[in-house]
C-alpha positions in Angstrom: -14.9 24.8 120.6 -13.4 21.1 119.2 -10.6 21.7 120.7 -12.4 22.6 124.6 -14.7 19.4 123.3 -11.5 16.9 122.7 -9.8 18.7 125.9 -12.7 17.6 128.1 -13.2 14.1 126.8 -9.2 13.6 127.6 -9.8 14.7 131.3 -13.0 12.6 131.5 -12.0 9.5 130.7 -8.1 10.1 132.8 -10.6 11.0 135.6 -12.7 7.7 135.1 -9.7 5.9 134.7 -8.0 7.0 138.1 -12.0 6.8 139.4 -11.6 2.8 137.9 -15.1 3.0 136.5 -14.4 1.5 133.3 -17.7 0.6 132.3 -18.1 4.7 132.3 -15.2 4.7 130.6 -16.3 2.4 127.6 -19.9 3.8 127.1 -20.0 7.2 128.3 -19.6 8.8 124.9 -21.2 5.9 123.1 -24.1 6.7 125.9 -24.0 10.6 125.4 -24.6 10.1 121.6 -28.0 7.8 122.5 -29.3 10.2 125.6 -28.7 13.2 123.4 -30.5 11.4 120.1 -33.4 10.3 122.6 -33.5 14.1 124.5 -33.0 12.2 127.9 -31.9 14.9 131.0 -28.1 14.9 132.4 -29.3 12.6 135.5 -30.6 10.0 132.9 -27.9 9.7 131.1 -26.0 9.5 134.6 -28.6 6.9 136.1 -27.7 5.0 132.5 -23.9 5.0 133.1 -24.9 4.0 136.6 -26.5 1.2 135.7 -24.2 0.2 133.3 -21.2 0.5 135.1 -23.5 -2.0 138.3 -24.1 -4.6 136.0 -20.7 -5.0 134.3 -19.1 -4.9 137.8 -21.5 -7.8 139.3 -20.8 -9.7 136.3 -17.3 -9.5 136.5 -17.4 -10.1 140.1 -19.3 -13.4 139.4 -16.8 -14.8 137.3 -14.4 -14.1 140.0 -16.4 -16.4 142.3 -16.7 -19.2 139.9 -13.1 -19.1 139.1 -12.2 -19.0 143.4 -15.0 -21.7 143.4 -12.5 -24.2 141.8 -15.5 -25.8 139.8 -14.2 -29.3 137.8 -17.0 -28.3 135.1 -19.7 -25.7 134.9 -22.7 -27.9 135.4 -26.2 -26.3 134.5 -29.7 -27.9 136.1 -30.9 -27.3 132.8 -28.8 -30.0 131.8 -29.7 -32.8 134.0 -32.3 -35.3 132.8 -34.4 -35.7 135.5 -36.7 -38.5 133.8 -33.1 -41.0 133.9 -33.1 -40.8 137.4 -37.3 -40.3 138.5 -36.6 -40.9 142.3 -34.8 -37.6 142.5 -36.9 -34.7 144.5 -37.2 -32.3 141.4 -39.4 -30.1 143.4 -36.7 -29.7 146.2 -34.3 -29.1 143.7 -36.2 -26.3 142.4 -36.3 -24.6 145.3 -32.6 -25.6 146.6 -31.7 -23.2 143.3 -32.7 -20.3 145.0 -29.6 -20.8 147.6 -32.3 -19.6 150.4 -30.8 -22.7 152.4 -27.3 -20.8 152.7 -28.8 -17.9 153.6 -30.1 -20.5 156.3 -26.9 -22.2 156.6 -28.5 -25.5 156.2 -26.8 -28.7 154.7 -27.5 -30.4 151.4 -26.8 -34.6 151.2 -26.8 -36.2 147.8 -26.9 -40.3 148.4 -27.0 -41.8 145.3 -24.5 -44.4 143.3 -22.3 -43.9 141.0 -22.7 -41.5 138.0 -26.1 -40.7 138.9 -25.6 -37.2 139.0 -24.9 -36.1 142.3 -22.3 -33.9 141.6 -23.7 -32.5 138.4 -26.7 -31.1 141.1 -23.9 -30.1 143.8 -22.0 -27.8 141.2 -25.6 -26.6 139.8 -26.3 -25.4 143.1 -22.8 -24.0 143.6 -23.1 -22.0 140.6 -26.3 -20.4 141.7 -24.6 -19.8 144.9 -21.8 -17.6 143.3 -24.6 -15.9 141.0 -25.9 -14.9 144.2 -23.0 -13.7 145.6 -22.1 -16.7 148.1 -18.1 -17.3 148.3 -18.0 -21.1 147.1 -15.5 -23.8 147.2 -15.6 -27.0 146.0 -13.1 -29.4 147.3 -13.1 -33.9 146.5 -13.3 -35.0 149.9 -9.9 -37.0 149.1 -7.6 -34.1 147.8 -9.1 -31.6 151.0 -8.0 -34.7 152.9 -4.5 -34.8 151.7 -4.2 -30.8 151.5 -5.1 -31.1 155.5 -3.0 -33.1 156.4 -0.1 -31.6 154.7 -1.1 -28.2 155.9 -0.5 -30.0 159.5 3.2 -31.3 158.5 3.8 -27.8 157.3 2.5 -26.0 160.4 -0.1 -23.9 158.0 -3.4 -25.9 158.8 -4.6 -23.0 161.0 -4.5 -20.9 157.9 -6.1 -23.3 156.1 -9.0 -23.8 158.1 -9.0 -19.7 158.4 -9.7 -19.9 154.4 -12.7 -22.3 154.3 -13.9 -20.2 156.9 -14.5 -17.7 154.4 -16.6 -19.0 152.1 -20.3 -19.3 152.7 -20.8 -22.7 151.0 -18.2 -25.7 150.8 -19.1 -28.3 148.4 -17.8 -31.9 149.7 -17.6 -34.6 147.1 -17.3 -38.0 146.5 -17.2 -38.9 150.3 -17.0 -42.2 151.1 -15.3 -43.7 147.8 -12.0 -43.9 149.7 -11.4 -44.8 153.1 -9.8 -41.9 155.6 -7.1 -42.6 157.3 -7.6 -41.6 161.5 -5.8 -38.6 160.7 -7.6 -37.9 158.0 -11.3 -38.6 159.3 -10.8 -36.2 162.4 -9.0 -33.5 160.2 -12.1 -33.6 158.1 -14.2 -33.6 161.0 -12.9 -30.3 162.3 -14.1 -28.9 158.9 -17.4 -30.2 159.1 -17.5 -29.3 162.7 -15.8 -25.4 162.1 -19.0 -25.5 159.8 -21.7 -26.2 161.8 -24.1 -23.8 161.7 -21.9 -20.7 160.0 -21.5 -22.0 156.7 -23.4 -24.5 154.5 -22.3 -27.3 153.4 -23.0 -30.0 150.4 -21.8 -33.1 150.5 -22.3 -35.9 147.3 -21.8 -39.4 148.5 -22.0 -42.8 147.3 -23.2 -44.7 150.7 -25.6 -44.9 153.1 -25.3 -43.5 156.8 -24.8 -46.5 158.5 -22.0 -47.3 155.9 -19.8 -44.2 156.7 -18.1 -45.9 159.7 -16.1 -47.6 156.7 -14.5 -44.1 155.5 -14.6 -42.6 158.8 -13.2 -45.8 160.8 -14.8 -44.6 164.0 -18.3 -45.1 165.1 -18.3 -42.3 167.5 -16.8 -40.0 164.6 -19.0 -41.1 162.3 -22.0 -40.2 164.9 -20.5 -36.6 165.8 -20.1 -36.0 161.6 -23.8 -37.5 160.9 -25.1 -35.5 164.0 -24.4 -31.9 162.6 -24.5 -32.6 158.5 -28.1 -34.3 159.3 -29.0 -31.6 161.5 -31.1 -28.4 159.6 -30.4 -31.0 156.3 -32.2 -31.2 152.7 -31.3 -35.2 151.7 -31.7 -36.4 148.2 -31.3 -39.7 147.1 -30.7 -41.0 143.3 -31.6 -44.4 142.9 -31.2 -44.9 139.5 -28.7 -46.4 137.2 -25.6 -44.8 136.2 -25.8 -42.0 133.5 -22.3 -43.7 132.3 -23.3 -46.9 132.0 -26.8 -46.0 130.0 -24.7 -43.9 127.5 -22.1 -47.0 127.3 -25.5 -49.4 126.4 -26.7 -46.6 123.8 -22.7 -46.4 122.5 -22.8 -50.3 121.9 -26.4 -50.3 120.3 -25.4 -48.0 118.0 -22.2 -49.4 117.1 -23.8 -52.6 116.2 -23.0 -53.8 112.7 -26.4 -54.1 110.8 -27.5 -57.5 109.4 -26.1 -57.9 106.1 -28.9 -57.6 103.2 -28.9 -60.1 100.7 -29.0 -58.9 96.9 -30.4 -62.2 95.4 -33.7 -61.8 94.1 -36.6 -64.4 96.0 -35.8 -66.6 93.1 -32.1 -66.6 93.4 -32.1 -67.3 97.0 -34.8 -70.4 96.3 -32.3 -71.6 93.3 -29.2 -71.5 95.8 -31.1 -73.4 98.6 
């Protein structure tokens, strides 16, 4: 009977191999033990494995989208101090973690300056994107802008845009901290534009609308980009001070040498004056 035992276990797990469930693999005998210990039916231990086997493979699958995602850093909201930077819609954010605006395929605009956390937020949100299940792709305005424009040299830009295509949420940074060249501006354009209404997008910027005409060069680009990122759009705007230069401030004050203590007694000090 050991023997028919070991027999079947060898052709179970080459089965579940070939099958490629290999959470069934891993815990079916491990699970056998507990549904046979806790006198639990044949489709209980199956619904078990079933289970099992589900959450192992959305987990695994998860990862996989936060590794396409191209994330800098894994950024948590739990992480973000929202009493350093007070004008920040924490309510809006709240609900912007639910990802219910790319089910919507609505936009997302940080404004804010400099090391105020905008793209802390924007990978927050990208992260509970891919825990969702949303393809994500996070992109620094300057490097897609570079990639584009190569892609065009190299005849490939067709392809390209094909990729973005794909995924449901494209994460624009930094915008607007260097200028585009004309090339540039209307190859990013065609992104945002490709975009419109299929995909969501968030974008992380350092200036105000009617400062974009600097990076974009054009007034009537800049009007066609602001017309569909604006339209269907959740803004939020950081006007606080730098999280960079507030840790720089508590850096210095805490390197500050302390006033030297003298170790003359009151007397000692009064004979010495």
């Amino acid at each position: 009977m050991k023997s028919l035992e070991t027999k079947s276990t060898v052709l179970l797990k080459h089965h579940l191999k070939a099958l490629r469930l290999p959470s069934f693999l891993e815990g079916c005998e491990k699970t056998a033990q507990r549904c046979a210990t806790e006198n639990v039916d044949h489709l209980g231990f199956l619904l078990q494995l079933c289970e099992l086997e589900l959450l192992n493979r959305e987990k695994r699958a998860s990862e996989r989208r936060l590794k396409s995602a191209r994330f800098p850093n894994l950024k948590s909201p739990g992480d973000f101090d929202f009493a350093a930077q007070p004008s920040l819609n924490r309510v809006l954010v709240a609900e912007l973690l639910r990802c219910e605006f790319v089910e919507r395929r609505e936009s997302v605009i940080f404004l804010g300056h400099p090391g105020t956390g905008k793209t802390h937020l924007a990978i927050a949100l990208g992260i509970a994107a891919c825990q969702r299940g949303k393809r994500v792709r996070f992109c620094r305005v300057t490097e897609l802008i570079t990639q584009l424009m190569e892609a065009r040299e190299e005849r490939t830009l067709l392809r390209m845009k094909s990729s973005l295509a794909k995924f449901d949420l494209l994460i624009l940074d930094e915008l607007g901290y260097v200028p585009a060249s004309k090339l540039g501006a209307e190859l990013l354009f065609e992104v945002i534009s490709s975009a419109y209404e299929r995909q969501s997008l968030i974008v992380t910027t350092n200036l105000p609308f009617e400062q974009w005409t600097e990076v974009l060069g054009s007034e009537r680009l800049t009007g066609a980009v602001l017309d569909r990122l604006t339209h269907r759009c959740h803004i939020l705007e950081s006007t606080g001070e730098s999280y960079r230069l507030q840790d720089a401030r508590r850096r210095r004050k805490g390197s500050r040498p302390k006033p030297a203590t003298s170790s003359l007694s009151p007397a000692d000090e009064t004979a010495e004056s």
